[in-house]
C-alpha positions in Angstrom: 83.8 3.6 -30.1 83.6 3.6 -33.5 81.2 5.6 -35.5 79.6 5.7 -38.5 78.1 8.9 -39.7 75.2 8.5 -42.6 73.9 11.1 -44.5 70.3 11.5 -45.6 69.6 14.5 -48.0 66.8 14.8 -50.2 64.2 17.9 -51.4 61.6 19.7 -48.8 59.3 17.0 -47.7 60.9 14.4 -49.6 60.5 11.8 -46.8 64.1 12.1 -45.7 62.4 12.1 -41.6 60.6 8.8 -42.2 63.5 7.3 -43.3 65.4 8.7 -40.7 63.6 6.9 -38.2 63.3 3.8 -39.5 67.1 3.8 -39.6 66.8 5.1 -36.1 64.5 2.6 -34.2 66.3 0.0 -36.3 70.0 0.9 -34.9 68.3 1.1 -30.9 67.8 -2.5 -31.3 71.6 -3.3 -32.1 73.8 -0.7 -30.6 73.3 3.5 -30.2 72.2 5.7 -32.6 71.5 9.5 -32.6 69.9 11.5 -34.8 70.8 15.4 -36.3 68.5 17.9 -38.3 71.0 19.8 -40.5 67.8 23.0 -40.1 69.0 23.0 -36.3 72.6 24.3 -37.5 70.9 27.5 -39.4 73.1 30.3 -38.4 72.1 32.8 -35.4 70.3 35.7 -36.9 69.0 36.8 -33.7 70.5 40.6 -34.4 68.1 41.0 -37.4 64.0 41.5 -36.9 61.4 39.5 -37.1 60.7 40.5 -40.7 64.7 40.5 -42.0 64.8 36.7 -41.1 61.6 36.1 -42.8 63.0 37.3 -46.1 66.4 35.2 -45.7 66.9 32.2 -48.1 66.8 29.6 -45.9 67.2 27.0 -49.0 70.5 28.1 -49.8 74.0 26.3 -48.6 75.4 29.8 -46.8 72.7 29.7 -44.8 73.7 27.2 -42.6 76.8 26.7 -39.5 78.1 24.1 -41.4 81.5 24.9 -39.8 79.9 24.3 -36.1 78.8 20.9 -37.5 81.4 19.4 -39.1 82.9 20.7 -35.8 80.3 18.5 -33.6 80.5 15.5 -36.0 84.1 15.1 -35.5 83.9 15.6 -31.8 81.2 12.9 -31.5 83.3 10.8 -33.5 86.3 11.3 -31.0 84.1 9.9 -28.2 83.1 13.4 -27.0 79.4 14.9 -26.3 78.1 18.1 -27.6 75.3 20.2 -26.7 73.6 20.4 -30.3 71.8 23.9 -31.2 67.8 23.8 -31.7 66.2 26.1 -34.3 63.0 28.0 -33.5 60.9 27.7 -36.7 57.8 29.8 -35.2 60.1 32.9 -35.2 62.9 32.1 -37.3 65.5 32.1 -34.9 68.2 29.6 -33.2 66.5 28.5 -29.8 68.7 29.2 -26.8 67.9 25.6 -25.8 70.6 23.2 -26.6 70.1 19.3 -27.0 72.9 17.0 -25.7 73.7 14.9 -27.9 76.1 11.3 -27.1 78.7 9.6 -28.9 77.1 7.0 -30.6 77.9 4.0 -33.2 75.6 5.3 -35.9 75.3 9.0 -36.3 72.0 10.2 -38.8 72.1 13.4 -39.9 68.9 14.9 -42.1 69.0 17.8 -44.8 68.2 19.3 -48.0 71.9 20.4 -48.4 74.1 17.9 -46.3 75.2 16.6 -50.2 75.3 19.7 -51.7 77.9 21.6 -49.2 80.8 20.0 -49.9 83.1 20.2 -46.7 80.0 18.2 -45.1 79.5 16.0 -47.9 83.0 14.2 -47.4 82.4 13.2 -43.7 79.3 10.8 -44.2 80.4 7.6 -44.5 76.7 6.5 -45.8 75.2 8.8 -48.4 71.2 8.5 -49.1 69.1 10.4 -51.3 65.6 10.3 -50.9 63.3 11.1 -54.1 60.4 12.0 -54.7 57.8 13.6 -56.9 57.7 17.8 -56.8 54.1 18.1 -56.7 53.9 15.4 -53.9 56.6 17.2 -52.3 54.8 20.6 -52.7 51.3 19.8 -50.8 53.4 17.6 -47.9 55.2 21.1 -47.4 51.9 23.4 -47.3 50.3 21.1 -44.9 54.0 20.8 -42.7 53.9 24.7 -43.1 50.7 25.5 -42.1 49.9 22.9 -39.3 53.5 22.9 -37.3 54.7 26.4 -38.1 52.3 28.6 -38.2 52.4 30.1 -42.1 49.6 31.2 -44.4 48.9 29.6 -47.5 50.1 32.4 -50.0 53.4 32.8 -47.3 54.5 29.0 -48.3 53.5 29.0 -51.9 55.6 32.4 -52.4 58.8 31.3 -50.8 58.3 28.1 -52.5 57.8 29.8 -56.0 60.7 32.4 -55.5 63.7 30.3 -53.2 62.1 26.6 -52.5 62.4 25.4 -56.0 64.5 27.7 -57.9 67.3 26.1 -54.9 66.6 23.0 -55.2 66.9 23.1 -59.1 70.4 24.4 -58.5 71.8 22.7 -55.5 69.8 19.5 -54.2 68.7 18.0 -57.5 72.2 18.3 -58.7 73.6 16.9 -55.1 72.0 13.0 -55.9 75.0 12.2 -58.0 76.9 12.2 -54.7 74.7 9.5 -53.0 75.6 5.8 -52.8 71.7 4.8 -52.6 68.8 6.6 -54.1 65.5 6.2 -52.8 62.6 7.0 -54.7 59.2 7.4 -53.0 60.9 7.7 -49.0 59.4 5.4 -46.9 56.6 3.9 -49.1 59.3 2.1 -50.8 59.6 -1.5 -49.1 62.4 -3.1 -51.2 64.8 0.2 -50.9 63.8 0.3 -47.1 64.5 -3.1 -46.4 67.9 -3.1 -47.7 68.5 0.0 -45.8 67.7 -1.7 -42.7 69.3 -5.1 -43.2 72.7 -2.2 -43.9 72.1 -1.0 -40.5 72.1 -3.9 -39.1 75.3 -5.5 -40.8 77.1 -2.5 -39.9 76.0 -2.0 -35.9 77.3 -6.6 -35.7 80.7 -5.8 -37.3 81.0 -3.0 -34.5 
């Protein structure tokens, strides 16, 4: 089988998921498809506390396995399975569940910093960078926070003010020269999304 592994990066609550899936439920219809969160590869900080994992930088590059990915890419992409690691956000901390994950013809994987690590950047065979607005960005992430992971207002504006931005300033922003397609506005934007798709689908009819 012959697989082709795209890469979607993009700031915090850019849109990069909703993109994602389009590109997902488009590839079910022509072939198989399987999709990786770059924030399930965080590295196992299970030794510190509760509290020293809370003040980590998760927004910076060395915070993630990217070793143990680049791994798990190149095994799916010799026609071997892996049992993909899942990341507890609740309690900041890897989940001792593990996801199986199959070989597939198209291969998504999802992250702020999949451009911006550079051993990672050079497997993708499909870079996209989605873009949008900060402020839009910045309330998508509150509500994300605060609704799915359980954090308090002033918790999610602080860690946005002191590592959220300053980090993206300095490694995702600068990561979009590295992409072959930008995307502005995610997955409100028809025209980009369309072309996106019909890509998909050119690529899964040659295989």
């Amino acid at each position: 089988m012959k697989t082709t592994i795209i890469g979607i990066a993009g700031g915090t609550a850019s849109g990069k998921t909703t993109i994602a899936k389009i590109l997902y439920e488009t590839a079910l219809k022509y072939g198989s498809v399987a999709h990786i969160r770059l924030d399930d590869y965080y590295h196992d900080n299970s030794h510190l506390s509760f509290e020293e994992r809370r003040k980590i930088n998760y927004d910076h590059p060395d915070t993630y396995d990217s070793k143990l990915l680049i791994s798990h890419l190149e095994q799916l992409k010799n026609n071997q399975a892996i049992e993909k690691p899942t990341y507890d956000f609740v309690n900041s901390i890897r989940s001792t569940e593990t996801e199986l994950i199959e070989p597939s013809n198209i291969i998504i994987v999802e992250g702020i910093m999949v451009f911006a690590i550079a051993e990672l950047r050079d497997v993708f065979d499909m870079k996209i960078f989605v873009d949008t607005a900060d402020d839009i960005r910045f309330i998508r992430r509150v509500k994300r926070d605060m609704n799915e992971r359980g954090r308090t207002l002033e918790s999610v504006v602080n860690q946005y003010l002191t590592t959220v931005r300053p980090m993206h300033l300095t490694f995702v922003e600068p990561s979009k020269r590295y992409a072959d397609i930008i995307v502005p506005e995610g997955g409100k934007n028809q025209v980009a999304v369309d072309i996106l798709v019909t890509k998909i689908i050119d690529i899964l009819k040659q295989k």
